[in-house]
MDTraj code that builds the backbone (N, CA, C; nanometers):
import mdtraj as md
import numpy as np

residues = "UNK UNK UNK UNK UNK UNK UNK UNK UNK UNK UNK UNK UNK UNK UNK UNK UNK UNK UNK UNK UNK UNK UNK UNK UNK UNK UNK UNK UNK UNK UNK UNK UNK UNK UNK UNK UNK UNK UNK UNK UNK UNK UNK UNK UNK UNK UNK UNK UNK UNK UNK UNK UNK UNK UNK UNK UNK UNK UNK UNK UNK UNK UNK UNK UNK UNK UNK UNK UNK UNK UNK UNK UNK UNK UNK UNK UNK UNK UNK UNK UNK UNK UNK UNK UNK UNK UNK UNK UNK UNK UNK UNK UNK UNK UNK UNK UNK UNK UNK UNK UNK UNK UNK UNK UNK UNK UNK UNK UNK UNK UNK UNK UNK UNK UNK UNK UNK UNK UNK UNK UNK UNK UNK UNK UNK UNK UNK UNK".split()
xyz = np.array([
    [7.7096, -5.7627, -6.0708],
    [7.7728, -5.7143, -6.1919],
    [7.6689, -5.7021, -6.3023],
    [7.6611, -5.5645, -6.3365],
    [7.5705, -5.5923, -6.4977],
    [7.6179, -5.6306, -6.6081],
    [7.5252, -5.6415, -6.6645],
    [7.6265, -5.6983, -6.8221],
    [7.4753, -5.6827, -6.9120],
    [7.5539, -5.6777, -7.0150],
    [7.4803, -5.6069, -7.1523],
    [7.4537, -5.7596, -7.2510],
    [7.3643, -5.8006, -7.2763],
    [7.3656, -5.8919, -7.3450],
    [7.3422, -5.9216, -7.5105],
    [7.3617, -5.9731, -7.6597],
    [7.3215, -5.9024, -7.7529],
    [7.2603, -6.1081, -7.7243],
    [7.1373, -6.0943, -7.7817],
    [7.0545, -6.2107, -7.7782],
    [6.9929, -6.2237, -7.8963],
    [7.0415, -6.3073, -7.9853],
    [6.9867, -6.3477, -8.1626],
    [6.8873, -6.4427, -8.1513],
    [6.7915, -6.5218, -8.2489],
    [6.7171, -6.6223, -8.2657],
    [6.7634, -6.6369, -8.4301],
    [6.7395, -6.7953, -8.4077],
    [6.7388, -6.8670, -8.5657],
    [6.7150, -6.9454, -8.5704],
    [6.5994, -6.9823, -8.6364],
    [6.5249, -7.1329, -8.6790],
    [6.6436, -7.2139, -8.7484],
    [6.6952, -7.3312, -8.7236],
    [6.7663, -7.3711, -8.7943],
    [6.7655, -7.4671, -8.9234],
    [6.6469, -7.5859, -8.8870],
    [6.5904, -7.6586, -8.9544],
    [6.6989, -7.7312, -8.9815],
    [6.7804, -7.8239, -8.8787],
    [6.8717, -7.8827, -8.8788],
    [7.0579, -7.7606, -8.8972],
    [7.0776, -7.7953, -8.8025],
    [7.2012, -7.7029, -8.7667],
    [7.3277, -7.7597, -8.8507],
    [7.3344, -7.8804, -8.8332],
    [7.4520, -7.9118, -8.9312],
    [7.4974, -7.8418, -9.0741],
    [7.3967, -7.8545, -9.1327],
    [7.4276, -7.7748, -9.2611],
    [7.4610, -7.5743, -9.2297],
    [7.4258, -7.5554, -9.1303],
    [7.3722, -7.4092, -9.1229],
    [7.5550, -7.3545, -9.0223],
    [7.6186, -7.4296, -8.9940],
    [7.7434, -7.4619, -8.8772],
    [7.8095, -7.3087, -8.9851],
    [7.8571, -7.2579, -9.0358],
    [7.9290, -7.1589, -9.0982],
    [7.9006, -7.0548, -9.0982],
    [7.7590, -7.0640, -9.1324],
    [7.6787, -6.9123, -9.1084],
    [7.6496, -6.8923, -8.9967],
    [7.6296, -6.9432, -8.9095],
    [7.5801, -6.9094, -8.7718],
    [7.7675, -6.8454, -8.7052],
    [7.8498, -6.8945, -8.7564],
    [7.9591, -6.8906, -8.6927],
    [7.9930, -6.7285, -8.7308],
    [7.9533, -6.6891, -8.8339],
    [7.9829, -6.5873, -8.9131],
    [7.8847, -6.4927, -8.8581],
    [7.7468, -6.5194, -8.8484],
    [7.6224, -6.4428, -8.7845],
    [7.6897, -6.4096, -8.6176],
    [7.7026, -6.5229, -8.5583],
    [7.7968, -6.4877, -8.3961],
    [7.8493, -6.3517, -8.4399],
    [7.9744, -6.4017, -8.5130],
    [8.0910, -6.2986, -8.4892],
    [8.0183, -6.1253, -8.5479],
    [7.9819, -6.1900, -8.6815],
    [7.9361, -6.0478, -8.6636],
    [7.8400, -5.9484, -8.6090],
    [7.7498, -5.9846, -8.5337],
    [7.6807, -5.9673, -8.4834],
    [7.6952, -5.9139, -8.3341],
    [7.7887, -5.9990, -8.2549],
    [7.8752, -5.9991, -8.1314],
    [7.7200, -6.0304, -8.0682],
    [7.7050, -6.1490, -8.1054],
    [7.5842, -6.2291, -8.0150],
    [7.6425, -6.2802, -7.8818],
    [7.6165, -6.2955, -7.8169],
    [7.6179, -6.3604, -7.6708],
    [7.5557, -6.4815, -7.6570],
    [7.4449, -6.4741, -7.6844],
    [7.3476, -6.5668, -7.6854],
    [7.2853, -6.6147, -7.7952],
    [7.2298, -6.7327, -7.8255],
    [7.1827, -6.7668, -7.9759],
    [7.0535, -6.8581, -7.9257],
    [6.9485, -6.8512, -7.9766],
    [6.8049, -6.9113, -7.9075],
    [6.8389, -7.0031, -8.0553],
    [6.8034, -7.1311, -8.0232],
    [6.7698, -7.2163, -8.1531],
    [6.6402, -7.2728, -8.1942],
    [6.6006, -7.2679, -8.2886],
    [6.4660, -7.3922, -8.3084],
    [6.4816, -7.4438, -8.3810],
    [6.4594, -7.5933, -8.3661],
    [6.4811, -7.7001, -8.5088],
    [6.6311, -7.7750, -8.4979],
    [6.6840, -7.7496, -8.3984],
    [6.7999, -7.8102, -8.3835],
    [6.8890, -7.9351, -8.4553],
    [6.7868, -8.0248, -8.4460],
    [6.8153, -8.1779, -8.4860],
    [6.9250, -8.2474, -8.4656],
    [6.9721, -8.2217, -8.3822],
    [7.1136, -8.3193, -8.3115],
    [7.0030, -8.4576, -8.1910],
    [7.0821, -8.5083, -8.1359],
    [7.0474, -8.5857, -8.0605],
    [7.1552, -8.5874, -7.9445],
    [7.1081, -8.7151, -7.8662],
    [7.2118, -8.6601, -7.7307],
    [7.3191, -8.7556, -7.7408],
    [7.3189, -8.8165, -7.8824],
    [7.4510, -8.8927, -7.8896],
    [7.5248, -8.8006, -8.0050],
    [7.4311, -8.6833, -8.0608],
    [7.5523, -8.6176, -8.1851],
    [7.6337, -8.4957, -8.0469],
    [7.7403, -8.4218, -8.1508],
    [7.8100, -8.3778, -8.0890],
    [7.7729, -8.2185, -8.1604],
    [7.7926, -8.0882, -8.0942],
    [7.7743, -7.9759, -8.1784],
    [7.8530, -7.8734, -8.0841],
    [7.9784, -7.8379, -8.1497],
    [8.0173, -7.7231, -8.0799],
    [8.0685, -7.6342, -8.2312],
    [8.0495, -7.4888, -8.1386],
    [8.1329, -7.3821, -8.1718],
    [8.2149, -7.3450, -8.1112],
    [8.3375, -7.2335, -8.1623],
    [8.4661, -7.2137, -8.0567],
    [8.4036, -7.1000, -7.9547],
    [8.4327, -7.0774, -7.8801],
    [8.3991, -7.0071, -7.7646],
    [8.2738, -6.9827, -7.6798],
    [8.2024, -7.0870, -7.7393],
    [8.0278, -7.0829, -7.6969],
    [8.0052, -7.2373, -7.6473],
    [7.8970, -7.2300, -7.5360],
    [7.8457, -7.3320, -7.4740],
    [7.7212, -7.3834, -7.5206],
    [7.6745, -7.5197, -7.5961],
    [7.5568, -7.5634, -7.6319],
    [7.4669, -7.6129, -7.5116],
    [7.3540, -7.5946, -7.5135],
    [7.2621, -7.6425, -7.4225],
    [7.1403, -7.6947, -7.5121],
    [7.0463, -7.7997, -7.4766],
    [6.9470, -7.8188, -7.5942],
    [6.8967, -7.9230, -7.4876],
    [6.7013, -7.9135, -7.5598],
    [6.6219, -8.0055, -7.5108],
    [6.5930, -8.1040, -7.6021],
    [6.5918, -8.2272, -7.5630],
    [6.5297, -8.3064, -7.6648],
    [6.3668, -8.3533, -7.6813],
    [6.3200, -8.3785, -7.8066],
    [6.1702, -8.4137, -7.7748],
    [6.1693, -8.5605, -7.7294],
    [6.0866, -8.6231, -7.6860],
    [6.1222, -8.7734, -7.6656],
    [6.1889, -8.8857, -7.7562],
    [6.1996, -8.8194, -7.8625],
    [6.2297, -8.9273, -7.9641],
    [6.3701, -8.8691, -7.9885],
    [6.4403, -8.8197, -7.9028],
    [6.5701, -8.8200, -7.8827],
    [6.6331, -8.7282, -7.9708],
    [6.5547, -8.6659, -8.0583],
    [6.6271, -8.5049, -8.1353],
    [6.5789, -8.4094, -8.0597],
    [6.6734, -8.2834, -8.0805],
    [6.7053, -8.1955, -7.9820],
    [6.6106, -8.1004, -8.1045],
    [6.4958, -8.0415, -8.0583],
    [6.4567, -7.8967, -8.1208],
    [6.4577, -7.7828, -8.0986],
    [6.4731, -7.7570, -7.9490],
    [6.5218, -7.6169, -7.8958],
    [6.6613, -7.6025, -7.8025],
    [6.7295, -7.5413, -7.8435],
    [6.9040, -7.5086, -7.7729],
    [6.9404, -7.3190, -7.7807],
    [7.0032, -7.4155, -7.6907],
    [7.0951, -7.2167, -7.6596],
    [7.2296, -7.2242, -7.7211],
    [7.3199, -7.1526, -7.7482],
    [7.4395, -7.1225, -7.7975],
    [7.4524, -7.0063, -7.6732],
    [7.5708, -7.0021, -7.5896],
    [7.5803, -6.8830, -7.5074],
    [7.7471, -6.9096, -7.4863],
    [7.7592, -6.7535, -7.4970],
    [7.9307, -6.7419, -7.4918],
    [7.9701, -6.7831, -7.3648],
    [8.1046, -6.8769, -7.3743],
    [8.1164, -6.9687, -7.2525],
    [8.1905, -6.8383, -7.1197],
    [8.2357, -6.6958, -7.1513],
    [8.3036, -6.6231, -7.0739],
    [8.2115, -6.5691, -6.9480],
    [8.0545, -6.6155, -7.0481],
    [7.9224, -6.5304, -6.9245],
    [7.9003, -6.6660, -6.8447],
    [7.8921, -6.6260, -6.6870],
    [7.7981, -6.7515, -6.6029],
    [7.7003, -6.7403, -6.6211],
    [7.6842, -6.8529, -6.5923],
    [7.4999, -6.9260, -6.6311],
    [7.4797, -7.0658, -6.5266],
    [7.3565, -7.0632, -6.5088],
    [7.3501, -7.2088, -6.4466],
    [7.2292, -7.2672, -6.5722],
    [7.2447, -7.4020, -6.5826],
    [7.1616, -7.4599, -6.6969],
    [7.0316, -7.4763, -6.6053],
    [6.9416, -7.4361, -6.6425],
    [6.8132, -7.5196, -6.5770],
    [6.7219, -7.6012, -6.6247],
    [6.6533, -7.7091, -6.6027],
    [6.6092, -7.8285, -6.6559],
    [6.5158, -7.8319, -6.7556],
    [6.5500, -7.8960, -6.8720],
    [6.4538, -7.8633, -6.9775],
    [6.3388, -7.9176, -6.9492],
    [6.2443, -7.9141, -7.0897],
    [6.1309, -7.9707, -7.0823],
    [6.1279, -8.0331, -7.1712],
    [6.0975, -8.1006, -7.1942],
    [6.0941, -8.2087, -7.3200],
    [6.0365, -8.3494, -7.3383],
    [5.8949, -8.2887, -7.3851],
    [5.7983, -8.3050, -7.3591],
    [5.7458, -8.2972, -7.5154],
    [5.6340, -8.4125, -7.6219],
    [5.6102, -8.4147, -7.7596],
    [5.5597, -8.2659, -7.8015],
    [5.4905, -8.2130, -7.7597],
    [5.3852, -8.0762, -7.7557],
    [5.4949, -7.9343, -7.7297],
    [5.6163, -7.9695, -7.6337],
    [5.6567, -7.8735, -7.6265],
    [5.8705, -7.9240, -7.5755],
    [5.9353, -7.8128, -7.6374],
    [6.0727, -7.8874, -7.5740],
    [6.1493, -7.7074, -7.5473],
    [6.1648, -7.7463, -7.4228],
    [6.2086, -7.5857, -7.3464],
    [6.3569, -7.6148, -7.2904],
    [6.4525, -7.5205, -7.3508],
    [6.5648, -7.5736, -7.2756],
    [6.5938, -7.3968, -7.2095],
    [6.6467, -7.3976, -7.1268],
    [6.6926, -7.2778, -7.0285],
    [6.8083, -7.2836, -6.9145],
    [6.8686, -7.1287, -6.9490],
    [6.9596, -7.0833, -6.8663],
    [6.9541, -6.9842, -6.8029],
    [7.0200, -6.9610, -6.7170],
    [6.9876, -6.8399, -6.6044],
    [7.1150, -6.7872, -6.5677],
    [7.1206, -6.6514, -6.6113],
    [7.2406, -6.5828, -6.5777],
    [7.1743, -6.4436, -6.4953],
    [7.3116, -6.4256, -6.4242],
    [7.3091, -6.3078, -6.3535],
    [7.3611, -6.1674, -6.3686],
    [7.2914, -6.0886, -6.3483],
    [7.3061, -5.9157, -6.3349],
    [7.2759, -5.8551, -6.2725],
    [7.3234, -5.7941, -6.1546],
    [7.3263, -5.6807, -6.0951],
    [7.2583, -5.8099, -5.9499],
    [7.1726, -5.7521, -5.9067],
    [7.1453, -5.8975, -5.7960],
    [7.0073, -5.9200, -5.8600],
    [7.0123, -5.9485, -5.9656],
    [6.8822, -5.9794, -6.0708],
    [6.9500, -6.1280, -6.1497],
    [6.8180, -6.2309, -6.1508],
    [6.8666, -6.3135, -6.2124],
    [6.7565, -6.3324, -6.3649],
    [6.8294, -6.3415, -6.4538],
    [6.7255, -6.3256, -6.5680],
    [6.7532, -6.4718, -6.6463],
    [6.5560, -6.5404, -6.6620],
    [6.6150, -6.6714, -6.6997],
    [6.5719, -6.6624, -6.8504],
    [6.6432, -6.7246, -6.9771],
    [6.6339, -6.7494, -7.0937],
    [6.5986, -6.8758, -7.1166],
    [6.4820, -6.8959, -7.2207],
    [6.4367, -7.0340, -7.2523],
    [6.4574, -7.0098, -7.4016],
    [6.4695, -7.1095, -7.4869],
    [6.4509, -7.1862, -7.5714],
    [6.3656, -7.2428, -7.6067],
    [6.2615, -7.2135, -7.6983],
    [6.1199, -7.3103, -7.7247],
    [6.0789, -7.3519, -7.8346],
    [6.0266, -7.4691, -7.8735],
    [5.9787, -7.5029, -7.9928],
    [5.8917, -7.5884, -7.9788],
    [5.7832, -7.5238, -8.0583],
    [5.6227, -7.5738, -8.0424],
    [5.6080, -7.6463, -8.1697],
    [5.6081, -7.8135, -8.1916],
    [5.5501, -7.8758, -8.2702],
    [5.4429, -7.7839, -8.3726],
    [5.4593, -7.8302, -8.5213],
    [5.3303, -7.7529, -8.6210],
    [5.1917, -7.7925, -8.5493],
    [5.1820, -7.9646, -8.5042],
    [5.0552, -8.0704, -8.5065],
    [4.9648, -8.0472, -8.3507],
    [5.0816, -8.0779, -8.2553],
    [5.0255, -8.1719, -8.1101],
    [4.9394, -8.0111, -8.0576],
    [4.8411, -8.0447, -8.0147],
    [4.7801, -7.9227, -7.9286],
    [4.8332, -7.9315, -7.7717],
    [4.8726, -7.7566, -7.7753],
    [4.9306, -7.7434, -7.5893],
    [4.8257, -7.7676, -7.5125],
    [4.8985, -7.8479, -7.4014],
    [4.8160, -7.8323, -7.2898],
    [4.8913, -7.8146, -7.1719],
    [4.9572, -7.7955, -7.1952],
    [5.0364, -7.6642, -7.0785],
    [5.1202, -7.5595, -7.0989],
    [5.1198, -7.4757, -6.9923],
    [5.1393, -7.3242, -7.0011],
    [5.2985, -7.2937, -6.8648],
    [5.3739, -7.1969, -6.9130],
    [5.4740, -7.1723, -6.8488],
    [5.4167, -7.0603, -6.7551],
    [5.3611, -7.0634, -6.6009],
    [5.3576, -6.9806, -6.5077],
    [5.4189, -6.9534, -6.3886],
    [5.4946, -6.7970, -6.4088],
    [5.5511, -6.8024, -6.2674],
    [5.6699, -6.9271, -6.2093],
    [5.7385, -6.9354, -6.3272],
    [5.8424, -7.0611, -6.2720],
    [5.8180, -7.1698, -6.3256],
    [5.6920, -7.2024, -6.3746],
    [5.6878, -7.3454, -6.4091],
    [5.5584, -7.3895, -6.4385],
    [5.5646, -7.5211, -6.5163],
    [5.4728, -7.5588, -6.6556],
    [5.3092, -7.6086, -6.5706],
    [5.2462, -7.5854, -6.6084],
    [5.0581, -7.6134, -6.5368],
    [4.9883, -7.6502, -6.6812],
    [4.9276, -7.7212, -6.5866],
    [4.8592, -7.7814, -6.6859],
    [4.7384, -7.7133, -6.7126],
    [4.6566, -7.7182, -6.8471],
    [4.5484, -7.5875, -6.9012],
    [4.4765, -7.6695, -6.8069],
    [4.4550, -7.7726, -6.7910],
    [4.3284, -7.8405, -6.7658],
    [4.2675, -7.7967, -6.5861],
    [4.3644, -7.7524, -6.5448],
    [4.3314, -7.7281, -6.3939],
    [4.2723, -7.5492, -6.3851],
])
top = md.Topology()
chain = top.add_chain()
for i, resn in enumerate(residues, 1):
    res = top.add_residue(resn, chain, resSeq=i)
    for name in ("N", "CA", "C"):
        top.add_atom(name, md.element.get_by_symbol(name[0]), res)
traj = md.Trajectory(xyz[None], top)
């Protein structure tokens, strides 16, 4: 099955305060998908919108800086974040046509220098 996707980004710099406009940006927009950065929930806060599924990585210190918002009517399978100080990747993978297309979520610290790279499926380290 194909499907047409409309796919937004928004830094949030903490989502709580931002919960109205984004709800308003969805609708009007007819987003599907919402890439987040700056999240700041944790995996004990709670964050929903009506008809959309949250997904989010946390950095180790237990706030979430990169999440998805994706309308709960599309399948998806969640696939395993990364979350990791240097880097926090959260991703989903939905299907079209017999194509599977995967969406990440990323947010790169201002400070820590990368030392790894997303290839071909998955994270390597620069150093090799």
């Amino acid at each position: 099955m194909q499907i047409n996707l409309r796919i937004g980004i928004w830094n949030a710099n903490g989502l709580s305060n931002h919960k109205n406009e984004i709800e308003i940006f969805l609708k009007n927009n007819n987003i599907d998908i919402l890439l987040i950065s700056e999240f700041h929930f944790t995996s004990q806060t709670y964050f929903k919108i009506n008809r959309f599924d949250t997904i989010a990585a946390n950095h180790p210190d237990n706030r979430a800086h990169a999440a998805i918002l994706i309308i709960s009517s599309i399948k998806y399978e969640v696939l395993d974040p990364f979350e990791e100080p240097h880097l926090q990747a959260a991703g989903i993978r939905v299907k079209s046509n017999n194509y599977f297309l995967n969406i990440f979520s990323i947010y790169f610290p201002p400070s820590p220098v990368v030392s790894k790279i997303f290839h071909k499926g998955e994270f390597k380290d620069l150093s090799d």
